[in-house]
C-alpha positions in Angstrom: 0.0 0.0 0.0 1.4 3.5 -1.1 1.9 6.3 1.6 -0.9 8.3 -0.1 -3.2 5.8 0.1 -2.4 4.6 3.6 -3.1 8.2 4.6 -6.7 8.1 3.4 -7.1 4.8 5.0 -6.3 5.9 8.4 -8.0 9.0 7.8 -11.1 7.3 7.1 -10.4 5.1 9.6 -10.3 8.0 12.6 -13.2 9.7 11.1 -15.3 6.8 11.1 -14.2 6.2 15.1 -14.9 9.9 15.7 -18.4 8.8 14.1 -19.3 6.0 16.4 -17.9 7.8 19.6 -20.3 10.9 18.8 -23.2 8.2 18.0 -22.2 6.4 21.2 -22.4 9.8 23.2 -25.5 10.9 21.6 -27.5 7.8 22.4 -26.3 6.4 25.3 -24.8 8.5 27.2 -26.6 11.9 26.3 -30.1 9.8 25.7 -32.1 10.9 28.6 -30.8 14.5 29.1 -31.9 14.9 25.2 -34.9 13.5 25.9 -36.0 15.5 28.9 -35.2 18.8 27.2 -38.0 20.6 26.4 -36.4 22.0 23.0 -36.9 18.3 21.8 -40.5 18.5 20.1 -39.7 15.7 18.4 -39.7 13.4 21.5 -42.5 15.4 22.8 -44.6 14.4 19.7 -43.2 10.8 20.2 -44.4 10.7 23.7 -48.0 11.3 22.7 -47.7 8.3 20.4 -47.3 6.0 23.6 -49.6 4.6 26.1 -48.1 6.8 29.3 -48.4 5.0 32.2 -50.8 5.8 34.9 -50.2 7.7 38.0 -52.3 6.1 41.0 -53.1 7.3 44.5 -53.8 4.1 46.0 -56.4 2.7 43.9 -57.7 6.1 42.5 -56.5 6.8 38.9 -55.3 10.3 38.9 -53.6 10.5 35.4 -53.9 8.2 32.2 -53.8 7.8 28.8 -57.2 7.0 26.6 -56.9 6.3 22.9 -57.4 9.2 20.3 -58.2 9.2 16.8 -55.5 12.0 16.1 -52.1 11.9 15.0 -51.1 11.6 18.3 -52.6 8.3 19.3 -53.4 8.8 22.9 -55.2 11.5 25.2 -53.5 12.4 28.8 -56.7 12.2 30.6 -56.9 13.6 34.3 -59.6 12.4 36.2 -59.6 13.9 39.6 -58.6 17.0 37.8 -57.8 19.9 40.0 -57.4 18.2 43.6 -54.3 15.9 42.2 -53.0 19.0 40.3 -50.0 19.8 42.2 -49.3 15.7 42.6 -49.7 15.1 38.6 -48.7 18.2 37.5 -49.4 18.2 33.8 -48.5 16.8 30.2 -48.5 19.1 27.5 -47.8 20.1 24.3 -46.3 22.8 25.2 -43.6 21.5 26.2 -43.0 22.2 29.6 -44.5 19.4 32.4 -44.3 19.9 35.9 -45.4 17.5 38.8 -44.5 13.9 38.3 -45.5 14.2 35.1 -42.2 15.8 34.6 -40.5 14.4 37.2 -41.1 11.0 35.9 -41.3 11.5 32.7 -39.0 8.9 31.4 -41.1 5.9 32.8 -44.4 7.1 32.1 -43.1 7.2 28.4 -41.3 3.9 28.9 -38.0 5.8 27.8 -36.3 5.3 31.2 -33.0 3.5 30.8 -34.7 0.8 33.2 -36.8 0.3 30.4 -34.7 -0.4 27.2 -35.5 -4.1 27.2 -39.1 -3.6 27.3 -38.8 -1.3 24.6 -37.0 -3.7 22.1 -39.6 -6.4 23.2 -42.3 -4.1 21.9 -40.2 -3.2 18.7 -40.1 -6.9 18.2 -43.6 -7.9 18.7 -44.8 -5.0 16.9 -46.9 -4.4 20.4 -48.1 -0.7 21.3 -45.1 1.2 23.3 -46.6 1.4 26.5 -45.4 3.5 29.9 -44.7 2.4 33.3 -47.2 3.0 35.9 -46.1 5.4 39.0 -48.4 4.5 42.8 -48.0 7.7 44.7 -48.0 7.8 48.7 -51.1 9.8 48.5 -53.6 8.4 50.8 -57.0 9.8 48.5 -58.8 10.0 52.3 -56.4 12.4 53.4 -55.7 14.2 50.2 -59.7 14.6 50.0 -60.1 15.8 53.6 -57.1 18.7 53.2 -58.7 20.0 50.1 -62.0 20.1 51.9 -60.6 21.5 54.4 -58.9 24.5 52.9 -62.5 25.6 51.1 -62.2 28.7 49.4 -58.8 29.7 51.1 -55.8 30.7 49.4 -52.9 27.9 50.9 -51.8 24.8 50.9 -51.9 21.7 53.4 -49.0 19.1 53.2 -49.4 15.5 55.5 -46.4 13.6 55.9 -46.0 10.0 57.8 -43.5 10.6 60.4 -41.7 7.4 60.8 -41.5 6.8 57.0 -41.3 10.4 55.3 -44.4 9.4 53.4 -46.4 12.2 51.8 -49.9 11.3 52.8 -51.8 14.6 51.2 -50.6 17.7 49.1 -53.0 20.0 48.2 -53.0 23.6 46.8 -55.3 26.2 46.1 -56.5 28.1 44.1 -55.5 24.8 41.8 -56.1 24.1 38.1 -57.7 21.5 36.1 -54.6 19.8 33.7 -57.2 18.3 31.2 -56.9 22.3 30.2 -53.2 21.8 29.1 -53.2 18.1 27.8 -55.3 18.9 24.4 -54.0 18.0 21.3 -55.0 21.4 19.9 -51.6 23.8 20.6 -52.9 26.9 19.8 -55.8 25.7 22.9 -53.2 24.7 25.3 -51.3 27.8 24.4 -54.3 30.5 25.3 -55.3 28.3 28.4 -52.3 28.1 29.5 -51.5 32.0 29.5 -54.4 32.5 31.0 -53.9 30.1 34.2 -50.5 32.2 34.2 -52.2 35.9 34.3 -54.9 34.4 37.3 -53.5 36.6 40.3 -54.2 33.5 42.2 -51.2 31.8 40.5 -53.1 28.7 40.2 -50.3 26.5 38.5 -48.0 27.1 41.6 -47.9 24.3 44.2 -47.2 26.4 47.2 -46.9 22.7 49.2 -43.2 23.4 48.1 -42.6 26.0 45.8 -43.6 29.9 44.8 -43.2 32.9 46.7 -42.5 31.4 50.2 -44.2 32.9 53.2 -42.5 33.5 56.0 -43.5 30.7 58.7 -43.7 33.1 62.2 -43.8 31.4 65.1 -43.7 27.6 63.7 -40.1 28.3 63.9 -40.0 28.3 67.4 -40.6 25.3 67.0 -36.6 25.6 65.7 -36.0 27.4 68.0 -36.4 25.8 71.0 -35.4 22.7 69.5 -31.6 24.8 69.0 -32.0 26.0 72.5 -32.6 22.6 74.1 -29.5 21.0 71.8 -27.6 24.0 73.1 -28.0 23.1 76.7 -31.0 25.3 77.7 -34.1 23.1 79.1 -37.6 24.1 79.6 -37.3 26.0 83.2 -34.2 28.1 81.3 -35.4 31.7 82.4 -35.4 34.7 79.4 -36.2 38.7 79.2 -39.8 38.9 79.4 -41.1 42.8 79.5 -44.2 43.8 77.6 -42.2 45.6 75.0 -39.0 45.6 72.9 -37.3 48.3 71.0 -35.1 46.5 68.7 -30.8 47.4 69.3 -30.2 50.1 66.7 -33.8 50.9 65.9 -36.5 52.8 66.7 -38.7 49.2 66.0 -40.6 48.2 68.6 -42.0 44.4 68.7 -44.8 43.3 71.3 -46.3 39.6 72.0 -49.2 38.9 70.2 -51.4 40.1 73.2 -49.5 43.4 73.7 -48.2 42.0 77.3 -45.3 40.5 79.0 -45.7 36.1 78.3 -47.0 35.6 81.7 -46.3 38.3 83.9 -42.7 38.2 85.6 -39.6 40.1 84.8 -38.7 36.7 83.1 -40.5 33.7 81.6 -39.5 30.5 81.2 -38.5 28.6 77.9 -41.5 26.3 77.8 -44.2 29.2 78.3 -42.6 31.2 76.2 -43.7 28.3 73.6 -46.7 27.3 75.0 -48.2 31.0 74.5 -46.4 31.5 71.8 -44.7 35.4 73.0 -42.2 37.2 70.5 -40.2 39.0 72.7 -38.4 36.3 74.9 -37.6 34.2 71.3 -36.3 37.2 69.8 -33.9 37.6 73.2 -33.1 34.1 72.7 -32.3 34.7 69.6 -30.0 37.4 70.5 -28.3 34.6 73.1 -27.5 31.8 70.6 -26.1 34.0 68.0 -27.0 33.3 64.0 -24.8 30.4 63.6 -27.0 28.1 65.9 -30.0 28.8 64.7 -28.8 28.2 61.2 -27.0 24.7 62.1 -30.2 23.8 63.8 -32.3 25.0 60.9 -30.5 23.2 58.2 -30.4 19.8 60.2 -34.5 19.8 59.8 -33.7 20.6 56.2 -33.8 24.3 55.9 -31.7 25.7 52.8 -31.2 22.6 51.2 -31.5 23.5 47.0 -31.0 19.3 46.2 -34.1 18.6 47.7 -36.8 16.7 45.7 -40.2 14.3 46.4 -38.8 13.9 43.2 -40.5 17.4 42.4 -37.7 20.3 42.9 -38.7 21.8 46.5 -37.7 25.2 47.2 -35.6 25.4 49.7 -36.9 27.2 53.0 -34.5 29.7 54.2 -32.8 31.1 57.3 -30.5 34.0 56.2 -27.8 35.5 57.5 -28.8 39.4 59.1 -27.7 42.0 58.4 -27.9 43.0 62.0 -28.6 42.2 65.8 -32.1 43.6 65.4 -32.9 41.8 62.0 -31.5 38.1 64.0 -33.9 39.2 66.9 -37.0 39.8 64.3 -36.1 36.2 62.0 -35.6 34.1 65.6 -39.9 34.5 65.7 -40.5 33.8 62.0 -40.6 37.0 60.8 -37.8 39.2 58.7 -36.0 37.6 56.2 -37.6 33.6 57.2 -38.6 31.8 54.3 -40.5 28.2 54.7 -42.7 26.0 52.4 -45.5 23.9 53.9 -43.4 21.1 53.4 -40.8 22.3 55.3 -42.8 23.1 58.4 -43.6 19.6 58.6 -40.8 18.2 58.2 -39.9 19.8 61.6 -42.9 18.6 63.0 -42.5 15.3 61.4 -38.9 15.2 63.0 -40.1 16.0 66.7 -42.1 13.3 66.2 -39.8 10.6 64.5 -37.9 10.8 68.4 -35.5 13.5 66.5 -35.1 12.2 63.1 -35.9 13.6 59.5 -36.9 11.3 57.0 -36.8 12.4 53.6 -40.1 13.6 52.3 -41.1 10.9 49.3 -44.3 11.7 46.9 -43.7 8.2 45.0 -44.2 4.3 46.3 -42.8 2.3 43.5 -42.7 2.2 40.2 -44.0 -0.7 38.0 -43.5 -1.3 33.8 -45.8 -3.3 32.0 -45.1 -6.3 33.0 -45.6 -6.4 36.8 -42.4 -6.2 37.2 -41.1 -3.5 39.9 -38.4 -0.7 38.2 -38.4 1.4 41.4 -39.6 1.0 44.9 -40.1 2.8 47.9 -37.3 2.6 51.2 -37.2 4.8 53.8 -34.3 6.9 53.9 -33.1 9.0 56.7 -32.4 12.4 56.1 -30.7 13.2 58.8 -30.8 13.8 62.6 -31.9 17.0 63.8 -32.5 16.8 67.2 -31.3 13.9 69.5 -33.6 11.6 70.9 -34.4 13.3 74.5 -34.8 16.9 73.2 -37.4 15.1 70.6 -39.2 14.1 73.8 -38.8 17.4 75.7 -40.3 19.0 72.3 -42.8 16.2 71.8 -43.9 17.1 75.9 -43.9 20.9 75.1 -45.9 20.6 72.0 -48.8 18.1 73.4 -48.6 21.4 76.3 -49.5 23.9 73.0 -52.2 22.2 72.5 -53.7 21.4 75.6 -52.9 24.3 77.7 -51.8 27.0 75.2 -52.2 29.3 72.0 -52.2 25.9 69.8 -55.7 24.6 71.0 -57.5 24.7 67.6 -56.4 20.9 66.6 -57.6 19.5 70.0 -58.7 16.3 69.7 -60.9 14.8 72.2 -59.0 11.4 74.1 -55.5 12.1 71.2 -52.3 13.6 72.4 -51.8 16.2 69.6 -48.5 18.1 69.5 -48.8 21.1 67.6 -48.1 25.3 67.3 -49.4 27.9 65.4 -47.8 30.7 64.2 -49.5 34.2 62.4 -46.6 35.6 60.5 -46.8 39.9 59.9 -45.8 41.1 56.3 -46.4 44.2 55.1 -47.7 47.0 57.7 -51.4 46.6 56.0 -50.8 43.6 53.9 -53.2 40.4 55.5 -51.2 38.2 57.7 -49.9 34.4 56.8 -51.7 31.7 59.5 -49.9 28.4 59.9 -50.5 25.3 61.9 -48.2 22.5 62.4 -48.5 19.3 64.1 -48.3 15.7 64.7 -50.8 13.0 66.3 -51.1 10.7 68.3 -48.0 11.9 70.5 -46.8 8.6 71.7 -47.4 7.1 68.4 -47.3 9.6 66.0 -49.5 8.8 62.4 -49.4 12.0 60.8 -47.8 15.4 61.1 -49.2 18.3 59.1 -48.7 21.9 58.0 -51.3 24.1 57.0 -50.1 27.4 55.2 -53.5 29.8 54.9 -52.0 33.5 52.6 -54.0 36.6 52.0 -55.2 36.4 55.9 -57.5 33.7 54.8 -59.7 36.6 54.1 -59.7 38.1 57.2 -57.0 40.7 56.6 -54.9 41.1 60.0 -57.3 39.6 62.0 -57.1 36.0 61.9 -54.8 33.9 63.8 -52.7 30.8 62.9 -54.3 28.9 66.0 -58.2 30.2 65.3 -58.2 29.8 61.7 -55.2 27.0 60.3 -55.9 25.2 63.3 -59.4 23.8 62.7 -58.1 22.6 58.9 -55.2 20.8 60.6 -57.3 19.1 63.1 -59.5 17.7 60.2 -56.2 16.0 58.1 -55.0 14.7 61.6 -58.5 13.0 62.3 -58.9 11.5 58.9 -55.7 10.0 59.4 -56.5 8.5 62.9 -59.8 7.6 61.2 -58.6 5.3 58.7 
């Protein structure tokens, strides 16, 4: 062989390499971050030519696909429409889907990687393409009595199992209806779809664990004292209790919710600080633990954590760093720069609860292809340990005291042990207040804690309470859990 035409030959010989590494890349390696990208119509328009699997809340059928005579094949069909909204999320043509919908999209389509023999089995037998099928932890009791419970209101109500981190109910309102957005016509999707956008009630939001978060007032005392017991302070611990507070370096003056000192006394003590729920001896306590461990403490429930998922993304909740004394004193109540999602605030609760320990929040219980056979399936996992086991007691002992002898009465449950707190978080000076609830029941076996998140006042403007309003709702998820 000449020199010239040994060149050529290894020429060839490396582009034709350079061919099947890029091939190689492209569709194996590269596969499902192509698919999932929204720019990819041509998978989207694929996807609609498959039987998507179902998404089921225990034996309720929340999303499926129904044959169409179309170009597309099948029809994403949503029959429990708006009160599985932020669960489902939506399909569309569009291009965009949220929920598990998106999350999971790669086995509802059958496209997961899980899934490649199945797919060459249908090839083969010339059989329709057909999705996996995705059981959420929903329990469709709970998830029906939280969105009765939240009416009208503007919110959202998230039930998690404590010893398991199973999401038991996630509900959001206002919600939407996603047959709206699954149509086959675009230009149909398209105008509903701007429309749910410009509703000032941001109706395609799932405030469970994403938006504008609120902040979560006094539920984070539940932090709190949970940082102050770890730090060596215990229930009888005395702090500053006068019936008003000018803030170091500002002319700001904060007051307990009742305008009085928590009690009477020069001092109060830790536990009725909590168990009436006064501003002014957290915000000193604040002030004695110093940012850094409030922050620790915060993160350990999960605070600030931006990899968090149930698989949807969750926003993290956020305790930032102050800009001053007076701004740590305001954000050691809930208020100033505090962020939370529902989701969040139950996690703490879930935590207290769990004798200490987080579990990590989990909105799917397995996932199954075609064939029976089982591509995912749920495990506990631990999160982490917030609190150790003996301040989760001490909390557990302070927060059954909330409820039966404090501001945190409005889940009482006749013969139950309910832990819980409330918490009415201030915004603007004559913007409506944010009411929260969170909770756990029964105490000394805990089924269900709970967070209630009511915005705009719950119509009341500033004259609702967390406890008088959120509490009631919470109450009603706790005893539909109990009454299972």
């Amino acid at each position: 062989m000449n020199k010239e035409l040994r060149r050529v030959s290894v020429l060839i010989l490396a582009m034709f390499l350079a061919l099947c590494t890029s091939a190689t890349i492209i569709q194996v390696v590269q596969q499902e971050q192509l698919q999932a990208d929204s720019r990819n119509t041509r998978t989207l328009y694929a996807s609609f030519s498959v039987e998507r699997g179902q998404i089921l809340a225990g034996d309720t059928v929340i999303a499926q696909s129904t044959p169409s005579n179309d170009q597309y094949r099948f029809q994403r069909v949503y029959p429990e429409g708006e009160l599985y909204a932020p669960v489902t999320g939506y399909f569309t043509l569009h291009g965009e889907n949220t929920g598990l919908e998106g999350a999971l999209n790669n086995y509802l389509s059958g496209r997961a990687n899980e899934q490649f023999l199945d797919r060459l089995n249908q090839i083969l037998t010339g059989q329709t393409p057909r999705g996996a099928t995705v059981l959420t932890t929903i329990d469709p009791v709970v998830q029906q009595a939280a969105w009765d419970a939240l009416g009208d209101l503007t919110g959202s109500i998230v039930a998690i199992e404590p010893s398991t981190g199973r999401i038991l109910a996630m509900v959001s309102k206002p919600s939407f209806d996603p047959n709206l957005l699954a149509g086959h016509d675009q230009s149909v999707v398209v105008q509903n779809y701007e429309q749910l956008l410009a509703d000032p009630g941001d109706p395609l939001i799932n405030r469970g664990i994403a938006g504008d978060l609120n902040p979560p007032g006094s539920t984070f005392k539940l932090v709190m004292t949970s940082a102050a017991l770890e730090g060596g302070y215990t229930p009888d611990s005395q702090l500053p209790n006068p019936p008003s507070f000018v803030l170091p370096g500002t002319s700001t003056t904060i007051t307990n919710s009742g305008g009085s000192a928590c009690g009477g006394g020069e001092t109060t003590s830790l536990a009725t600080a909590l168990r009436l729920s006064c501003n002014i001896p957290f915000a000193n306590l604040g002030s004695e633990l110093g940012y850094d461990a409030i922050h620790d403490q915060a993160v350990a429930f999960g605070f600030e954590d931006p990899e968090l998922t149930v698989p949807m993304p969750v926003t993290p909740s956020v305790f930032p760093k102050p800009e001053s004394e007076a701004q740590l004193m305001l954000q050691s109540f809930g208020q100033g720069n505090d962020r939370a999602t529902p989701l969040q605030i139950a996690m703490v609760s879930a935590a207290i609860a769990n004798g200490g320990e987080v579990m990590t929040p989990n909105l799917v219980e397995s996932v199954t292809a075609p064939d029976l056979s089982v591509l995912q399936a749920f495990e506990p996992t631990v999160y982490g340990r917030a609190i150790s086991a003996d301040v989760a007691a001490t909390m557990t002992q302070l927060m059954v005291a909330n409820v039966a002898s404090g501001v945190a009465n409005g889940a009482r449950i006749d013969g139950v042990d309910v832990g819980g707190k409330s918490g009415t978080a201030q915004n603007g000076k004559n913007d409506p207040y944010t009411l929260w609830y969170t909770g756990f029941a029964p105490a000394n076996d805990p089924q269900v804690a709970v967070a209630v998140l009511l915005e705009d006042g719950a119509g009341k403007g500033q004259s609702g309470s967390g406890n008088g309003t959120a509490g009631p709702l919470a109450k009603k998820v706790i005893e539909a859990v109990l009454n299972r």
